[in-house]
N, C-alpha and C positions, 0 to 999 in steps of 0.2 A: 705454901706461898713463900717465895724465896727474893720480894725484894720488887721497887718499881720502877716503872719511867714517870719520871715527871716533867722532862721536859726534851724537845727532841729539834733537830732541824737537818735539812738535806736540799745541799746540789743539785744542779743540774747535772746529770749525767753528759759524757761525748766527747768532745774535739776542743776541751778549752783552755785555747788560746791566751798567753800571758798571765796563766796559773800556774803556779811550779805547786809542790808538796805542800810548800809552807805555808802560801795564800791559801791551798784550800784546806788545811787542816785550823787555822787560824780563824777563817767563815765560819766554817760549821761548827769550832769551837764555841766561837761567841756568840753565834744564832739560839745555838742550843741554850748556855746559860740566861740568857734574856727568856727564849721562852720558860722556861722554870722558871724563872723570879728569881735567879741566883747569882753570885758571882762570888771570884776565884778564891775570896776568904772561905768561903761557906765551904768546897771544894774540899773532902780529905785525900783523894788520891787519884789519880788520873790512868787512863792505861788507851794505849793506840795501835789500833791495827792493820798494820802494813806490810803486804808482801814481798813488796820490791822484786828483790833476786834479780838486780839487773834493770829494769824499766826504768832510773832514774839513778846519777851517779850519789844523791843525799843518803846516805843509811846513818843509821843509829840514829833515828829517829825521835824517840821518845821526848826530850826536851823541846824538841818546836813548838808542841803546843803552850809550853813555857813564853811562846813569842806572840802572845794573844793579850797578854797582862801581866806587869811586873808583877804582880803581887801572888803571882803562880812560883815564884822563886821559891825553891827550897820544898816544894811540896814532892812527893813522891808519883815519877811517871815511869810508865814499863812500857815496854813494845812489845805483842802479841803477835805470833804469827801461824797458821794454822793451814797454810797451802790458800782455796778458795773457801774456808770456813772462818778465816782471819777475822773476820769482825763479828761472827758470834762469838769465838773464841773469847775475843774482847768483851765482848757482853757479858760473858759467863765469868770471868776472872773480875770482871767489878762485883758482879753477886756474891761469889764467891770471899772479896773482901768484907763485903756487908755482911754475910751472913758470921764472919769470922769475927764480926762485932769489931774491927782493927778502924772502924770511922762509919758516918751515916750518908755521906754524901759523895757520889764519882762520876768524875768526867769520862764519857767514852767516846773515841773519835774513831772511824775509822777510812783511812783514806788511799786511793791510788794513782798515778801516772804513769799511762799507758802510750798516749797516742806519739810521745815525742819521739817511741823506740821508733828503727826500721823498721818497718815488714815481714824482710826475711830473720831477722834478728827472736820475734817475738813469740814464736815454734819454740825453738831452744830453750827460751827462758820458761814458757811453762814447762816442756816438759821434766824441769830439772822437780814437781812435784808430782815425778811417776817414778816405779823402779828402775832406773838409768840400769842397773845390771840385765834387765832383762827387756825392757822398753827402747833402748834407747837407738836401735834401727827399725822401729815403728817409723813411716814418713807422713810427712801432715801432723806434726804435734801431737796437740791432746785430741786434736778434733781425728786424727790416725787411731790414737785410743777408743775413742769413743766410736770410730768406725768401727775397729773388730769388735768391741761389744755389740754392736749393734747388727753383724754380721753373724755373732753369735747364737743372738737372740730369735735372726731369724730364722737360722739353721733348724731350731728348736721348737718356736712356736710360728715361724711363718709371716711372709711379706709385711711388710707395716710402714709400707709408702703413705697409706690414705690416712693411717694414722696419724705418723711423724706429721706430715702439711696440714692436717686440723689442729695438732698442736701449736702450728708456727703461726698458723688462721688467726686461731683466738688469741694468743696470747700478741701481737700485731694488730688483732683490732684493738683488746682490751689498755693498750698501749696508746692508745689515740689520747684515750681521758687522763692521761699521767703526766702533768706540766713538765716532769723533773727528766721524764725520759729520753733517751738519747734517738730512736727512731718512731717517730709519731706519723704513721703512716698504715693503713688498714691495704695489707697486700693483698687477701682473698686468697683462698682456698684453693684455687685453679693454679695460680702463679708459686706459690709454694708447692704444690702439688709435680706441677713438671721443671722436667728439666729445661733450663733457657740459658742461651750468652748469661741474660741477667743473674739466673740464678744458676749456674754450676755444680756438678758434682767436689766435694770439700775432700771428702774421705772415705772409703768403703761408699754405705749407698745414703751416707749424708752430705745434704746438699747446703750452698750457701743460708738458706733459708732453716737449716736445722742447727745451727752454729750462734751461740752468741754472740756477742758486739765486742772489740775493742774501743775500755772507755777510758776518761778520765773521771775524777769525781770523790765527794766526801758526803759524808751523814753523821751525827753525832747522838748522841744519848747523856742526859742526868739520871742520874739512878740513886736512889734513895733506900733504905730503910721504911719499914710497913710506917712505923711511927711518928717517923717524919714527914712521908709523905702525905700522910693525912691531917697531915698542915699545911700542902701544898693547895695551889691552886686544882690541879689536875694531876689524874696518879693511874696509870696502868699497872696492872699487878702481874707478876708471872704466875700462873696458878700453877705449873710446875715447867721442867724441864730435863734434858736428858744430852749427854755427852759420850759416846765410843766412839772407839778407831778399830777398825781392823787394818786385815794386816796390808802391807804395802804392796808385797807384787801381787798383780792377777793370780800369775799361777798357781798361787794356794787358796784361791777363792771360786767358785761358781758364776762368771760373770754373765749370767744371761738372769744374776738377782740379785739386789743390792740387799745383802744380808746387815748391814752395818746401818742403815736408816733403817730396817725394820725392826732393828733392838733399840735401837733410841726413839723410836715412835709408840712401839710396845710400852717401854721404860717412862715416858713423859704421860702417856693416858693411861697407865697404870697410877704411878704417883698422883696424878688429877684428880682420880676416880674420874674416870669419864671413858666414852669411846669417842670413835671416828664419830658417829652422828652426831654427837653433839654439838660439833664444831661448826661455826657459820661460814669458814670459809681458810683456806690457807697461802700461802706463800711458800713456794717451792724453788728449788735451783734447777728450775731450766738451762744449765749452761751449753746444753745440747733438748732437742728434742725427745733424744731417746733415754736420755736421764729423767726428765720427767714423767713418758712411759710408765718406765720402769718404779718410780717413784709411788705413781697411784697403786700396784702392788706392794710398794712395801710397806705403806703407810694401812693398807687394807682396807682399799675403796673396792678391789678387784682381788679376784685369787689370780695365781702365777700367768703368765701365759694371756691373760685376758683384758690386760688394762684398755685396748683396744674399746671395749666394751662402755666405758665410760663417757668417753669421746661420743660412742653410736646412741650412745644414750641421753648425750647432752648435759653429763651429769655435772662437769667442769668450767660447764660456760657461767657466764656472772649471775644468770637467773637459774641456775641448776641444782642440785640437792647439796653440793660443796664445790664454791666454785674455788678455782685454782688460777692465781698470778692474775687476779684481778688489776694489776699494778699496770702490764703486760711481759712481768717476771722478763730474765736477766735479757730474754730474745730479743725483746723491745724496747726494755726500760737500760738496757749495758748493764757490764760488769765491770766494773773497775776493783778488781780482786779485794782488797783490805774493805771496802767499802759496802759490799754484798750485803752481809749478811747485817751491819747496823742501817741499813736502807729497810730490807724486811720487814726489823722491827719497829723501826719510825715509821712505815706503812701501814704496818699489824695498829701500832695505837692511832693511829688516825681513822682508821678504819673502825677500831672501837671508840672514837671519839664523836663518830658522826661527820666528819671532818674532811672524808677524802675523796671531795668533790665530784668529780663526773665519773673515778672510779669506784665508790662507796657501795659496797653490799648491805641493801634491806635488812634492816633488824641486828646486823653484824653483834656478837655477844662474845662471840668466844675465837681465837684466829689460833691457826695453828703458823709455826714458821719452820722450815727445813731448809739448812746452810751446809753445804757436802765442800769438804776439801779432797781434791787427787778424786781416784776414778772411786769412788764409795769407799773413802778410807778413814777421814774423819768425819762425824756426821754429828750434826746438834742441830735438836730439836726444840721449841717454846712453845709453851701456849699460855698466850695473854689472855685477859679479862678486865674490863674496863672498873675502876673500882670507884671513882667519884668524877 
């Protein structure tokens, strides 16, 4: 056990209007310390995760959230940045200070601003977390990347139309119950399924509907000490967790398998003692549909080639044996990159809280979380547990 949330709060994900960086990392600051019962004395060190690269002319970042409460002066803040793992990133670097015994209590914010870019602008800026040496006349951005993967995939194990549009199905209905998300709207399995004006082919053979959201948005975390927090009102515990990267270009990798989640999935229910079944349910980076796919093997719901099977099984849906992006993960709910992965796990405790309204999973005990920066190059893994 490496350390808790005690207190948490999150945005609306989308298109919002008259927030720049600062407004929303300054919200979800102070939502967050109110719900924990704390404030910015209590606070030994702050850390925020922001990927910018372009989406906003603000960088160096780290002191805005200094702009929440004078009394945050002089306290020690960092800016994390991890590609689309950016706000686990930040998660893990506050534990990582707790567990270095250097303070008991930390701010984590993690925020983005997305929707002010152009359009044609917003290709570019992701793809500067691909390998530009060898990536960078791929066309179609990352959603290009995640085309030939998904090209590749099928080269090898075969079509996975019916698949990709059940993943876009559920995780779009399971989106409906998610107040914070940016598309609340139950598209149906037919409409994701073909091709339309509405929904277009994106890249290779993914379509509008297999592509995540450009979003804007913040989420925050208190993060405590086992000791302290069991002074708190309310405390999720990490019962373990797991951080690698491999390596950056494709070409020295296998991409028709994300090897880089399946050693930090290995690695985190290793350290838990636990397996995949134990878990009541997870959160995953959908930031494509074929990411997620591929995900239910690497995490070892499915062997290679078969995660299909999962989908035909029903295994993923919110009443199924692990359900996955009960939230309606990043398809539905946006991505606002710095912001991902501390959304996850304010979902992950709420969900072990009893808490997370019309998306809440029966019995929820144990939540796994999976945060992928670049095409499976950073990857962190959590699994919480609800602990008072």
């Amino acid at each position: 056990m490496t350390g808790c949330m005690v207190g948490w709060a999150h945005s609306k994900f989308g298109k919002l209007e008259g927030q720049d960086v600062e407004a929303l990392i300054v919200e979800a600051a102070t939502n967050a310390m109110a719900d924990a019962g704390v404030g910015p004395d209590d606070i030994d060190a702050i850390y925020l995760g922001y990927f910018n690269n372009g989406f906003a002319d603000q960088d160096f970042p780290s002191s805005l959230v200094l702009q929440a409460d004078d009394r945050f002066r002089f306290k020690p803040a960092t800016r994390v940045e991890n590609a689309c793992a950016t706000g686990s990133a930040a998660i893990h670097q506050g534990l990582n200070f707790l567990e270095a015994k250097q303070g008991k209590v930390v701010l984590v914010v993690g925020v983005e601003k997305m929707t002010d870019t152009p359009g044609a602008d917003i290709g570019g800026i992701l793809m500067k977390a691909s390998y530009l040496k060898e990536d960078s006349e791929i066309e179609g951005g990352f959603a290009g990347v995640f085309g030939q993967i998904a090209q590749q995939y099928y080269q090898k194990y075969g079509d996975q139309t019916d698949a990709l549009a059940k993943i876009a199905a559920k995780n779009h209905k399971n989106g409906v119950g998610n107040p914070w998300a940016q598309l609340r709207k139950d598209l149906g399995y037919e409409f994701c399924r073909d091709v339309s004006e509405k929904n277009p082919i994106v890249a290779g053979p993914l379509k509008r509907t297999d592509c995540s959201l450009v979003s804007d948005g913040a989420a925050a975390v208190v993060l405590a000490d086992m000791e302290t927090a069991l002074t708190m009102k309310k405390a999720v515990v990490f019962r373990s967790r797991s951080h690698v990267n491999d390596y950056l270009p494709m070409g020295r990798r296998d991409m028709s398998q994300l090897e880089g989640c399946a050693n930090a999935w290995a690695n985190a229910l290793s350290d838990g003692k636990l397996t995949l079944d134990d878990l009541s349910m997870v959160e995953t980076h959908d930031c494509f549909t074929m990411a997620e796919l591929m995900e239910y093997e690497a995490m070892g719901l499915t062997k290679p080639g078969e995660g299909a099977r999962a989908l035909e099984e029903g295994w993923t849906e919110k009443d199924g044996k692990l359900p996955v992006n009960p939230s309606g993960g990043l398809k539905s709910k946006g991505h606002p990159i710095g912001a991902t992965g501390v959304s996850m796990h304010v979902l992950a405790a709420m969900q072990l809280r009893g808490e997370a309204g019309d998306m809440q999973v029966d019995g929820a005990n144990l939540v796994g979380t999976f945060n992928m920066g670049g095409a499976g190059v950073a990857n962190y893994v959590s699994i919480l547990e609800g602990l008072k």
